[in-house]
C-alpha positions in Angstrom: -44.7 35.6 5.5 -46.1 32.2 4.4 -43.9 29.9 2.9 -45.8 26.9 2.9 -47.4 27.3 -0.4 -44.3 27.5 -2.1 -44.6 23.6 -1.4 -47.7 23.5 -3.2 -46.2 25.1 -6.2 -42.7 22.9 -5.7 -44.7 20.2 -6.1 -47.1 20.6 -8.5 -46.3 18.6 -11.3 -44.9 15.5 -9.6 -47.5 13.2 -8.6 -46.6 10.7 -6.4 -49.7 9.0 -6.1 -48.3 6.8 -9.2 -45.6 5.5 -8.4 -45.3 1.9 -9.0 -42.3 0.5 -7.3 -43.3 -3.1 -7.5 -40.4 -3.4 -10.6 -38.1 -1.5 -8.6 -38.2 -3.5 -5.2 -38.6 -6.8 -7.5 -34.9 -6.0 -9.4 -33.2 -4.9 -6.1 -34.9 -8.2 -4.2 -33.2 -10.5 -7.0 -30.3 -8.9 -7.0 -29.3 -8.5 -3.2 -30.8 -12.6 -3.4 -28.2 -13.4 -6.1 -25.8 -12.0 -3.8 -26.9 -14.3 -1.2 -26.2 -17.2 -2.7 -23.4 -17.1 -3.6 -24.2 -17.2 -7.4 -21.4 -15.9 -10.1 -22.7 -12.7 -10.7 -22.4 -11.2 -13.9 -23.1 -7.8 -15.5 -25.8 -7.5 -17.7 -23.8 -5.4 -19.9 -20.4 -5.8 -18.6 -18.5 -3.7 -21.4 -21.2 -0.7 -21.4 -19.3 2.8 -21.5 -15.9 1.2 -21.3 -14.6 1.8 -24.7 -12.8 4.8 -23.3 -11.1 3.0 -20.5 -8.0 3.7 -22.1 -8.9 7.4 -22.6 -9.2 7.4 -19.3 -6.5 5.7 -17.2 -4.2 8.6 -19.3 -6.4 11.4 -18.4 -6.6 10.6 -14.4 -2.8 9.2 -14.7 -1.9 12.7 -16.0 -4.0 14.1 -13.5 -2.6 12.6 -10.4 1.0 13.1 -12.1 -0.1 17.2 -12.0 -1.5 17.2 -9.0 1.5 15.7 -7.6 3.9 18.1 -9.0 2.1 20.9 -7.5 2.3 19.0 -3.8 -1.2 17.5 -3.5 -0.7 14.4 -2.8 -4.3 13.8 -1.5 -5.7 14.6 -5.3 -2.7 12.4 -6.7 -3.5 9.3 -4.8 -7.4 10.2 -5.6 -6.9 10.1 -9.6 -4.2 7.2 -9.2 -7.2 5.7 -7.6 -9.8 6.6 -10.6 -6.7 4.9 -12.9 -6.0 2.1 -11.2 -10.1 0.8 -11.0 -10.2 1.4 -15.0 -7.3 -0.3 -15.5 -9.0 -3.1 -14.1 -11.9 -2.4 -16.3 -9.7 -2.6 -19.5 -8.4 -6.0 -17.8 -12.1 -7.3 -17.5 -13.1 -6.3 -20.9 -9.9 -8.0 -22.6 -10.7 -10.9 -20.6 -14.1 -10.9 -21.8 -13.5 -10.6 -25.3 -10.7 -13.3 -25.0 -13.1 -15.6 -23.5 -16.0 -14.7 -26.5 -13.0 -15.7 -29.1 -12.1 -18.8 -27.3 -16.2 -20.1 -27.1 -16.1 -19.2 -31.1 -13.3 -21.1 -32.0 -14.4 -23.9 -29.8 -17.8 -24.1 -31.6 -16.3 -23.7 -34.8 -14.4 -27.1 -34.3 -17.0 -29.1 -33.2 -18.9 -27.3 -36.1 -15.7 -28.9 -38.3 -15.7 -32.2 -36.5 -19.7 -33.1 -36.6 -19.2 -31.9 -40.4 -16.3 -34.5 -40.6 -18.3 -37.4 -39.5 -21.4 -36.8 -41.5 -19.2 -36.7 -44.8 -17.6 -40.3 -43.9 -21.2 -41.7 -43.0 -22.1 -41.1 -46.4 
């Protein structure tokens, strides 16, 4: 029985003479760097896949509140876990979005204000 050429046939359409991993080890590089210095980071795209945040601090809520009825209270802590982090997610996002309206409405009043002074020049 030879199973070594199973390998062979495992194998056969990945080629991993191609891989180019410059990109890869260039993104990680910066990143674990920006960490280094102490930098704010910032998601790229902070509020991707969190429009169901609510959605789901109910589900894992009702989860942990059915797992603890039936005596698991391992599992119950576990999804009061999963709730609690997209709570926070919700909380980041509303921040976010709070933080967006505020920048508008400042812009819009120096907007209003540079307006202002160009009407009484003339």
């Amino acid at each position: 029985m030879r199973n070594f050429k199973n390998n062979f046939r495992r194998n056969r359409y990945k080629n991993h003479s191609d891989r180019s991993n410059s990109n890869n080890n260039d993104n990680v590089a910066k990143l674990i760097n920006d960490f280094q210095n102490g930098s704010n980071f910032i998601r790229k795209n902070a509020g991707r896949n969190n429009h169901n945040a609510s959605k789901l601090v109910e589900k894992y809520s009702s989860l942990a509140r059915e797992a603890l009825s039936n005596g698991d209270k391992i599992l119950s802590e576990n999804y009061f876990q999963h709730a609690e982090h997209f709570i926070r997610v919700a909380g980041e996002k509303d921040d976010l979005i709070s933080k967006r309206q505020a920048s508008k409405e400042i812009i819009k009043d120096k907007e209003e204000i540079d307006q202002g002074k160009t009407d009484s020049d003339q």
